[in-house]
C-alpha positions as CSV (number, residue, x, y, z in Angstrom):
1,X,176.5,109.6,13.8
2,X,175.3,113.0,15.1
3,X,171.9,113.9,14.9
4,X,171.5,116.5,12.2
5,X,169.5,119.9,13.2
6,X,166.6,118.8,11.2
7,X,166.2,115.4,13.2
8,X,167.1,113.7,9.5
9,X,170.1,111.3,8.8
10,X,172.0,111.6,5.6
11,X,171.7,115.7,5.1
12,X,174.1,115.9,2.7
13,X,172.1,113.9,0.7
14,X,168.6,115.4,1.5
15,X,169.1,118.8,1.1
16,X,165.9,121.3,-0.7
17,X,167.9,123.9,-2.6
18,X,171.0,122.6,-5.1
19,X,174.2,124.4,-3.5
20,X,176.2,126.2,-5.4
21,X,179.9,124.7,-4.8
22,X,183.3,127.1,-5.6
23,X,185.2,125.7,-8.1
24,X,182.9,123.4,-9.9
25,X,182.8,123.7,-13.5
26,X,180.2,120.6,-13.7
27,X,177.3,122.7,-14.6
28,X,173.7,121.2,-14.6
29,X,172.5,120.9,-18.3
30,X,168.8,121.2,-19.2
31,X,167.1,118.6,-21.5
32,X,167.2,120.4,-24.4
33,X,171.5,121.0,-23.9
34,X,171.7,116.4,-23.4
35,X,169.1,115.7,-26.4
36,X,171.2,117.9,-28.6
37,X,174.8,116.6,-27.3
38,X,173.5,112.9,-27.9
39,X,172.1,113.7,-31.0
40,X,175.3,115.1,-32.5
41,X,177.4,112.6,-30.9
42,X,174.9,109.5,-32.6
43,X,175.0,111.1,-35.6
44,X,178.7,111.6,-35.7
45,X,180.1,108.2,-34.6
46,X,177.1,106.3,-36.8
47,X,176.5,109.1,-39.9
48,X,176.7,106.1,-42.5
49,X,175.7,102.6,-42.0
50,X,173.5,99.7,-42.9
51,X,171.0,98.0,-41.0
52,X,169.3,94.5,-42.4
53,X,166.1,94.3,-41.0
54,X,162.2,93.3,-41.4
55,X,159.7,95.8,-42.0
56,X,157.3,96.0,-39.4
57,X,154.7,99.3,-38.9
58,X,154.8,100.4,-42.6
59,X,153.1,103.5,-42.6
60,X,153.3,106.2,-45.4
61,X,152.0,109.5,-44.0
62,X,149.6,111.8,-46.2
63,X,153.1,114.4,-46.3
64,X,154.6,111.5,-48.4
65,X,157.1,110.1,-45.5
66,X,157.5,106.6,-44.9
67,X,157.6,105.4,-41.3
68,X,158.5,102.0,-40.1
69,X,160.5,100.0,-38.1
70,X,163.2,97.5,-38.7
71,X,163.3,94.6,-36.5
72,X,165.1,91.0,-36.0
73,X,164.7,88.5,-33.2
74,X,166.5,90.5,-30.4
75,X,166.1,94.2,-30.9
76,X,163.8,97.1,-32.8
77,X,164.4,100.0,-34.2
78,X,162.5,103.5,-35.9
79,X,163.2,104.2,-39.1
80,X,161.8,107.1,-41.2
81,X,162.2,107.6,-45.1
82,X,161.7,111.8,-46.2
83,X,158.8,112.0,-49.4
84,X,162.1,112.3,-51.9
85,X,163.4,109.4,-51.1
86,X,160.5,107.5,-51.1
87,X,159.3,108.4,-53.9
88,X,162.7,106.2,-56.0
89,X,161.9,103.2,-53.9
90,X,161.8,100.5,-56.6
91,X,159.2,98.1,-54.2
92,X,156.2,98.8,-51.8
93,X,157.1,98.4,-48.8
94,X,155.3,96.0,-46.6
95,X,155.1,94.4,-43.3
96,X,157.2,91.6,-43.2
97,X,159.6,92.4,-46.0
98,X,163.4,91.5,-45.5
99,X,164.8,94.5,-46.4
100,X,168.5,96.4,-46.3
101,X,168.5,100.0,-45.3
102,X,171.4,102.4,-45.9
103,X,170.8,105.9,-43.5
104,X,171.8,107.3,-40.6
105,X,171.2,107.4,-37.3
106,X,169.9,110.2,-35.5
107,X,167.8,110.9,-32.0
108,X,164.5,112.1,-31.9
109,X,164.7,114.7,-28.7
110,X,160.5,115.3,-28.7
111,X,160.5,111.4,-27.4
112,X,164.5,110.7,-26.8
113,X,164.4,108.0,-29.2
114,X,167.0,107.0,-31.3
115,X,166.1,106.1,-35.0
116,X,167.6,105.9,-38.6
117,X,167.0,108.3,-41.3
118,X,166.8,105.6,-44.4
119,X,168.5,107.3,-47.6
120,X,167.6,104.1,-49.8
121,X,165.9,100.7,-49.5
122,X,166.4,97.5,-51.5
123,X,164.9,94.3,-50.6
124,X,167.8,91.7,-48.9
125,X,168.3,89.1,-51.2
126,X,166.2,86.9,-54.3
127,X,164.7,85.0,-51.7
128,X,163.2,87.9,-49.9
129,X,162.1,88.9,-53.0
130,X,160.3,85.9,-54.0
131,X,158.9,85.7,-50.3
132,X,157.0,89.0,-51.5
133,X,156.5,88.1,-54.8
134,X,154.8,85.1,-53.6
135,X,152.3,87.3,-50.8
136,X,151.8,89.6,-53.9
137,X,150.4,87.0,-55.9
138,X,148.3,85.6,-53.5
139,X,146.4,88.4,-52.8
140,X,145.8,89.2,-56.4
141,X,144.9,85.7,-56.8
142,X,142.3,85.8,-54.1
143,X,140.4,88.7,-55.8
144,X,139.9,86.8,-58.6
145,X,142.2,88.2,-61.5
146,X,143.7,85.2,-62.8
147,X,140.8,83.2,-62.6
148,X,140.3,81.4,-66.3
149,X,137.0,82.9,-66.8
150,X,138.1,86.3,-67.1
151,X,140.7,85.3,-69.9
152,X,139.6,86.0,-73.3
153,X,139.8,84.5,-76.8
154,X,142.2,86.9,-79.0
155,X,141.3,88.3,-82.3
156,X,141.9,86.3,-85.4
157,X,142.8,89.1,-87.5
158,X,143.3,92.3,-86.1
159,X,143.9,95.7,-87.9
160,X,146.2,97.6,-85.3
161,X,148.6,96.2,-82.3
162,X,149.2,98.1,-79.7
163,X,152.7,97.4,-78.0
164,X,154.0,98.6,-74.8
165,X,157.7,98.2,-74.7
166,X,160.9,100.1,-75.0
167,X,161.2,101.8,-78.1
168,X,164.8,101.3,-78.5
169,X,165.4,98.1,-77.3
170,X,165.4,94.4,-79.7
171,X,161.9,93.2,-78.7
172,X,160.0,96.1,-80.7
173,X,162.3,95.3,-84.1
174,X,162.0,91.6,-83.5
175,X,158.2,92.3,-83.2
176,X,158.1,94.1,-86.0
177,X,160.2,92.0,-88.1
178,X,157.8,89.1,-86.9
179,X,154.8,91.0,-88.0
180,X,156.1,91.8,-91.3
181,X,157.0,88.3,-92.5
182,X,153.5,86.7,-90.8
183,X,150.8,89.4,-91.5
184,X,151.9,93.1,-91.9
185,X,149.4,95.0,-89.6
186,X,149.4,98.8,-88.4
187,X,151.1,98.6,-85.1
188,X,150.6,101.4,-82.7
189,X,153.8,101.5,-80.1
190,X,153.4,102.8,-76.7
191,X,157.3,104.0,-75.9
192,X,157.8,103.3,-72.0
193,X,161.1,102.2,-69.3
194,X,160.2,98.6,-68.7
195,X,162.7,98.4,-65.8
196,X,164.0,101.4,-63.1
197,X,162.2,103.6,-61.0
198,X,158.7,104.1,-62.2
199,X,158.9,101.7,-65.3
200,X,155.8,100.4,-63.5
201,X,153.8,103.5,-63.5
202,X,154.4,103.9,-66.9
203,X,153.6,100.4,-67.7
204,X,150.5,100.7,-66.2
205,X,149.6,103.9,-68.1
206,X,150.1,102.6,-71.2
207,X,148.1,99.8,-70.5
208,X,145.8,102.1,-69.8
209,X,145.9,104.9,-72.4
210,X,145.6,101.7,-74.9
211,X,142.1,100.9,-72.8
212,X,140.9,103.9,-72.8
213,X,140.9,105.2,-76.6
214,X,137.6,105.9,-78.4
215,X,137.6,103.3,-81.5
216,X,136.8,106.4,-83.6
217,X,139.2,108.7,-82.2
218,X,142.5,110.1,-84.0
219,X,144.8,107.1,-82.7
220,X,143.3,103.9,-83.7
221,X,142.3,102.2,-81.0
222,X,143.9,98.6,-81.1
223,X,142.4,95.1,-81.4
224,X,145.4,93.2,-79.4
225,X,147.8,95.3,-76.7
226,X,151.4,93.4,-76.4
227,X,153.1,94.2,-72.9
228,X,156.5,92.8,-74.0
229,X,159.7,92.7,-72.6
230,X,163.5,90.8,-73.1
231,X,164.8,88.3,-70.7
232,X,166.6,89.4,-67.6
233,X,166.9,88.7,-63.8
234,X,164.4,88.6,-61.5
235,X,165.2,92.7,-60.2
236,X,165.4,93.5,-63.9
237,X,162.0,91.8,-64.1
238,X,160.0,93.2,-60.9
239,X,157.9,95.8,-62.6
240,X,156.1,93.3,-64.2
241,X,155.3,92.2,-61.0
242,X,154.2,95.3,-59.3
243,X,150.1,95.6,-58.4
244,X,149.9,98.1,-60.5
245,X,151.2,96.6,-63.5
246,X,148.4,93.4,-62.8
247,X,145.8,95.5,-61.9
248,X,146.0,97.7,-65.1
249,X,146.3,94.1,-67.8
250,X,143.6,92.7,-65.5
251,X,141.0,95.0,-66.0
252,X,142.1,96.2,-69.8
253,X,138.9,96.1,-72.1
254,X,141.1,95.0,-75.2
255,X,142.9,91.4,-74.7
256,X,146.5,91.3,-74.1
257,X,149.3,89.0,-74.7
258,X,151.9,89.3,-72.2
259,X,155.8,88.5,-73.3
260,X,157.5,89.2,-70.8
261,X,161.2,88.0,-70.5
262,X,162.4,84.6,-71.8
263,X,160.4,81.1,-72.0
264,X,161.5,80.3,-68.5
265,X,161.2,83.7,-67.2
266,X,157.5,83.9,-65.1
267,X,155.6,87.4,-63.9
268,X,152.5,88.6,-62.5
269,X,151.3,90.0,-65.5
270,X,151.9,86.3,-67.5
271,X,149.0,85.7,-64.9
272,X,146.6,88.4,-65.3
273,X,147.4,88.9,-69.4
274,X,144.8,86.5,-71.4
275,X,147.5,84.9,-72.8
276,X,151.1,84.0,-72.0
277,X,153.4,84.3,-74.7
278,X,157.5,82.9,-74.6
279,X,159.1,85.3,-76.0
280,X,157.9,89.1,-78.0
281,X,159.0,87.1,-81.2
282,X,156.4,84.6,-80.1
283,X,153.7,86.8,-79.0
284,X,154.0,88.2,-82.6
285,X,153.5,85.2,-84.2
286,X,150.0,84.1,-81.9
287,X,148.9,88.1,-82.7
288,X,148.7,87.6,-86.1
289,X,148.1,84.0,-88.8
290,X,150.8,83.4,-91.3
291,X,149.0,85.7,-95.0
292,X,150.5,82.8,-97.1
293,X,149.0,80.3,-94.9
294,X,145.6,82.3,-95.6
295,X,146.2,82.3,-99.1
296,X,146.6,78.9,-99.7
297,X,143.4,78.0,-97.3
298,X,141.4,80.5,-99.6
299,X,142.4,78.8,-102.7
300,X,142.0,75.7,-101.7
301,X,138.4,76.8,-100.1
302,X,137.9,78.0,-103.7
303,X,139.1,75.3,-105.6
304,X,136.4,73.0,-103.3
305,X,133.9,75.7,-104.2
306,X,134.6,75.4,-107.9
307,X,134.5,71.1,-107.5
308,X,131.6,71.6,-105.9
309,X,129.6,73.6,-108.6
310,X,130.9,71.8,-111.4
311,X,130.5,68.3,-109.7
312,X,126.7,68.1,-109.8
313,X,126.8,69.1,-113.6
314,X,129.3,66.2,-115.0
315,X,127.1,64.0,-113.1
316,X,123.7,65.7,-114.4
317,X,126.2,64.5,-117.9
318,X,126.4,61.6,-117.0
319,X,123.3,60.5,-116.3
320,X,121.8,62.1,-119.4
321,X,124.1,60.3,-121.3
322,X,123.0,57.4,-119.7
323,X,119.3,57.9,-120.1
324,X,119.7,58.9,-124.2
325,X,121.5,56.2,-125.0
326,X,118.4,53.7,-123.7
327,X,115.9,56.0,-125.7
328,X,114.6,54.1,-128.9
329,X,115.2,55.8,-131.9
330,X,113.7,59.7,-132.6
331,X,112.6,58.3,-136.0
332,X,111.1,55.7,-135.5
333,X,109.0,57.3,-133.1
334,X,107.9,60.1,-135.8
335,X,107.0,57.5,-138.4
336,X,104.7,55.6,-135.6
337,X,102.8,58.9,-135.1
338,X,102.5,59.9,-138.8
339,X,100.4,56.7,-139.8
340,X,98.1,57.3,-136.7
341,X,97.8,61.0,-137.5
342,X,97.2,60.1,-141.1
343,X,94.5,57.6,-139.9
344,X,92.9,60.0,-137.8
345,X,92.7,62.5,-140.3
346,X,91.0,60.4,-142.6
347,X,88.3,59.4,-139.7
348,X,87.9,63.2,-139.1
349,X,87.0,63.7,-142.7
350,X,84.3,60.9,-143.5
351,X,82.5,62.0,-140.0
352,X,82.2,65.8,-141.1
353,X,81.2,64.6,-144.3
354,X,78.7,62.2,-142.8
355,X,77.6,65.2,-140.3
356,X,76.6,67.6,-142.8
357,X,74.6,64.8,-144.8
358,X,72.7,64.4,-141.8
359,X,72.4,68.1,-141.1
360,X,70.9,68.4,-144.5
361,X,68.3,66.1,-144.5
362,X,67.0,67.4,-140.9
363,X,67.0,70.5,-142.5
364,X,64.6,69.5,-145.3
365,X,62.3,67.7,-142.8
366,X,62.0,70.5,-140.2
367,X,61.7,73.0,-143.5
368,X,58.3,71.3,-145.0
369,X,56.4,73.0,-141.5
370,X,57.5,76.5,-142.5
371,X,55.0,76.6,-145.3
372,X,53.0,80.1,-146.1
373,X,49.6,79.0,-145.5
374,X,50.8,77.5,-142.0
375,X,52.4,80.3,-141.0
376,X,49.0,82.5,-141.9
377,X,46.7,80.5,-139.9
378,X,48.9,80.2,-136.7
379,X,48.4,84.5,-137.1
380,X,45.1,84.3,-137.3
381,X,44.5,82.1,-134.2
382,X,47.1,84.7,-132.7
383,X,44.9,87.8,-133.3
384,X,41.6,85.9,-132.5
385,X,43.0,85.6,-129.1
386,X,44.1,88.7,-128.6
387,X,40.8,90.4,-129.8
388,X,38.9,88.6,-126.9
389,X,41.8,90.5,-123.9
390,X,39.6,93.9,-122.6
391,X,40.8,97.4,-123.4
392,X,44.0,97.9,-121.2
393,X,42.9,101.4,-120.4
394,X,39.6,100.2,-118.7
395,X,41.8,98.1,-116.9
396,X,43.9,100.7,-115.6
397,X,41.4,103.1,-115.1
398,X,39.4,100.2,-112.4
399,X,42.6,99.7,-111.0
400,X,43.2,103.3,-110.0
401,X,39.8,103.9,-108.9
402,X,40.3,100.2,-106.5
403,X,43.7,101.8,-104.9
404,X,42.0,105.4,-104.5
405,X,39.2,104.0,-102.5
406,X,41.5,101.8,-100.6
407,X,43.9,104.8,-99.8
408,X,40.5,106.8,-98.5
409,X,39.8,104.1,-96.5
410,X,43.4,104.3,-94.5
411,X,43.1,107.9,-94.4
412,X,39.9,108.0,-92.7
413,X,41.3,104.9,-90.1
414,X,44.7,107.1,-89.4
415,X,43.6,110.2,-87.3
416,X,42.1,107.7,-85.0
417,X,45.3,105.7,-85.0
418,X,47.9,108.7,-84.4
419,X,49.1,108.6,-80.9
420,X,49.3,112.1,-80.1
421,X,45.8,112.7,-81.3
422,X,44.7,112.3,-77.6
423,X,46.7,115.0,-75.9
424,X,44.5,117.2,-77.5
425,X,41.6,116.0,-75.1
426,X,44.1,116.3,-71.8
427,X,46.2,113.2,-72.1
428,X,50.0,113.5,-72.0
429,X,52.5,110.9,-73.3
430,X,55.7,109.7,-70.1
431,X,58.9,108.8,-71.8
432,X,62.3,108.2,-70.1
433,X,65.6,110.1,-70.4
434,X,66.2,107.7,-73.5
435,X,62.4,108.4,-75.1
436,X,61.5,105.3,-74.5
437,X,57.4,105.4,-73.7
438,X,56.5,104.6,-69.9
439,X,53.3,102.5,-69.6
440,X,53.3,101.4,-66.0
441,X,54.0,102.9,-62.9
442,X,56.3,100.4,-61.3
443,X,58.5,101.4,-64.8
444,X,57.6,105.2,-64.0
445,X,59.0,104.9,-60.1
446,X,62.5,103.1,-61.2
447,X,63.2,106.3,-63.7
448,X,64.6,109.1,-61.7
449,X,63.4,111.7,-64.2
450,X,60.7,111.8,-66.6
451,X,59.3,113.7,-69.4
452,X,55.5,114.7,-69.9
453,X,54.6,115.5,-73.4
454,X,51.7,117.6,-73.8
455,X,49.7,119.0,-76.7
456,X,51.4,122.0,-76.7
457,X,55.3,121.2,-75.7
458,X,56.9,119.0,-73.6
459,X,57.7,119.1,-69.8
460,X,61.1,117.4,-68.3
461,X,60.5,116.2,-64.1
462,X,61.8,114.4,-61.6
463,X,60.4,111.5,-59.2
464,X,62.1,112.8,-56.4
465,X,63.1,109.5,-55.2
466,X,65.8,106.9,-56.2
467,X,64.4,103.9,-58.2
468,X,62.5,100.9,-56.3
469,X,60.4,98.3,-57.2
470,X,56.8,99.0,-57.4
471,X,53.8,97.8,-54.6
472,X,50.7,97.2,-55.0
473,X,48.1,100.0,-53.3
474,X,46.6,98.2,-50.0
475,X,42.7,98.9,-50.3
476,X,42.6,100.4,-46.3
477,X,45.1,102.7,-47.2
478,X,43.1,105.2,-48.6
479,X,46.2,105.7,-51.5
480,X,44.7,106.1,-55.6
481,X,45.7,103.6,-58.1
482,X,48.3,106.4,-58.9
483,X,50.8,107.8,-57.3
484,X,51.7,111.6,-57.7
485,X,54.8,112.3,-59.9
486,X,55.7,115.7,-58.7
């Protein structure tokens, strides 16, 4: 091989600038020009089919598109789902979900990816379906709400039923019938789809509304809610199932019974409801008693009330019957009583007339001493005495002159016994804050003001020193027996 100007081998193949060659109509296309032509001829030879497929990625953007990926054991593939379609899937997507997509495929030139443009979505068979049924209820299970504890005890009679079915369908006439022949009560219906895309908003909603109404508001707020439902398959079934459906019977303030399909027919909301009903005929008949039933109870509750009342008086009866017929005889009793009243009686007249024999003769003993003459003399003694008593005016004119000089006496002794008589001579009186009289000084020091009381006023000072206990004066000292109060 010749040795090329350039000193490199293979020029044709190592050339800088692209020649431009006559007669080539193979023109170079730009990225843009291959993404496009791919893109058209994808969606061209694939503009329908249908991919089965597990979800895997599930991501639903805040724009309302749904982005995922569908995958099996060999291969992967993109998927997106626009916000309108979404919005009518019938299921929540999830990761791990079997699932059959019907789309398109199309390229995605920003990354030169290839991907399918899902139109609709519907889970790949019953036993996918259970698969997520059963995740579902695992979850819901873990958090607690269909734990026993949270079920409650329905009420025995309520006033209104709330029921959330269709309003069209057999279960709300068979409900109704029920009702009617057991215990007519005011039913409130809540009308909502109870299969089809968003039967389970609208469940849940209703569930809801039921919760939230004000007990004294213009709808009467039920006592019971009935989320009922007839028998169908599994798909017909699956809002019962959603989350959204549990959540909402789960956490409803008023008790629910859930009927939801046929006796054999199981949901998520038989679960999370506080009790599980067969069939909406049966849920009917646990909502309400039978009235004849009640009836008959109160009769017979009356007729034991009556038994009881009357029982203790027949056997009051009975016993006084008894006791009468053991008394002796009313008569006989009477004449027994006369003869000792008659006897007494007869006692009670000879002792009054005995008493007032007595009486009298006392009275002509005791009368002899009330004789004139005695009478006269015991005077006479009477006023002899009394002629010997002094002149009661002497008396009480001694008396008064003994109690003047006595009171002269004490008149004369008080001046010198009045204790403010000396201030006149230069003596003052110490008292306390209280007027309590100061006598000593150690009493004098502990006060930390004092007042001085004078002949003519009084005078308020202070020690000038906070209270201690007094000393005695040390005789080198030079100090007086006093100390100096100002």
């Amino acid at each position: 091989m010749a040795n090329s100007p350039t000193g490199f081998e293979g020029e044709e193949n190592a050339r800088l600038l692209a020649p431009e060659r006559q007669g080539d109509n193979a023109a170079p296309l730009s990225v843009s020009e291959i993404s496009q032509l791919l893109k058209r001829t994808v969606e061209d030879r694939f503009g329908h089919v249908r991919l089965r497929g597990e979800l895997s990625g599930v991501k639903r953007a805040a724009s309302g598109h749904l982005y995922c990926a569908l995958k099996d054991e060999n291969a992967v593939i993109d998927g997106v789902m626009w916000r309108g379609n979404a919005g009518r899937l019938a299921f929540r997507p999830e990761d791990g979900v079997e699932v059959i997509a019907t789309g398109k495929l199309t390229t995605y030139p920003g990354r030169s990816k290839y991907q399918i443009v899902i139109d609709s979505m519907e889970i790949a068979g019953e036993g996918a379906l259970l698969a997520l049924l059963a995740k579902l209820k695992a979850k819901l299970e873990g958090e607690g709400l269909f734990a026993p504890e949270r079920k409650r005890r329905l009420p025995f009679l309520p006033r209104t039923i709330g029921v959330v079915t269709s309003p069209t369908g057999a279960v709300i006439r068979d409900i109704l019938h029920r009702l009617n022949d057991r215990f007519p009560s005011h039913v409130v219906v809540w009308p909502v789809m109870v299969q089809g895309q968003g039967s389970a908003e609208q469940v849940a909603r209703a569930v809801d509304g039921f919760s939230g109404l004000a007990p004294d508001g213009p709808v009467p707020r039920p006592d019971l809610v009935i989320v009922a439902r007839g028998g169908g398959s599994i798909e017909d079934l699956w809002s019962f199932n959603e989350e959204i459906v549990v959540r909402a019977i789960a956490n409803c303030s008023i008790p629910v019974i859930s009927a939801v399909g046929h006796e054999t027919d199981t949901t998520l909301a038989d679960f999370a409801a506080d009790l599980r009903a067969p069939t909406p005929t049966a849920a009917a008949e646990l909502a309400v008693p039978v009235r004849q039933e009640l009836r008959a109870m109160l009769d017979e509750y009356a007729a034991r009330q009556r038994r009881g009342v009357i029982r203790p008086v027949m056997l009051a009866r009975e016993r006084l019957t008894g006791w009468s017929e053991r008394l002796p005889d009313p008569a006989a009793l009477v004449e027994a009583q006369g003869q000792r009243l008659d006897d007494l009686t007869d006692r009670l007249r000879r002792g009054l007339a005995g008493r007032a024999e007595r009486a009298r003769a006392q009275l002509a003993q005791s009368g002899g001493g009330l004789r004139p003459a005695l009478l006269l003399r015991n005077v006479e003694s009477h006023r002899r005495d009394l002629s010997r008593v002094p002149d009661m005016r002497n008396l009480m004119r001694q008396r008064h002159r003994d109690a003047a000089q006595a009171l002269g006496a004490l008149s004369r002794v008080l001046p010198q016994l009045n204790p403010e008589a000396p201030l006149s001579r230069g003596y003052a009186i110490v008292t306390d804050a209280q007027g309590h009289a100061v006598t000593t000084r150690a009493a004098a020091a502990a006060q930390p003001a004092l007042t001085l009381k004078f002949a003519d006023g009084s005078l308020d000072v202070a020690t000038g020193a906070p209270p201690r206990p007094a000393r005695k004066s040390s005789p080198k000292g030079g100090e007086s027996g006093q100390q100096s109060l100002f």
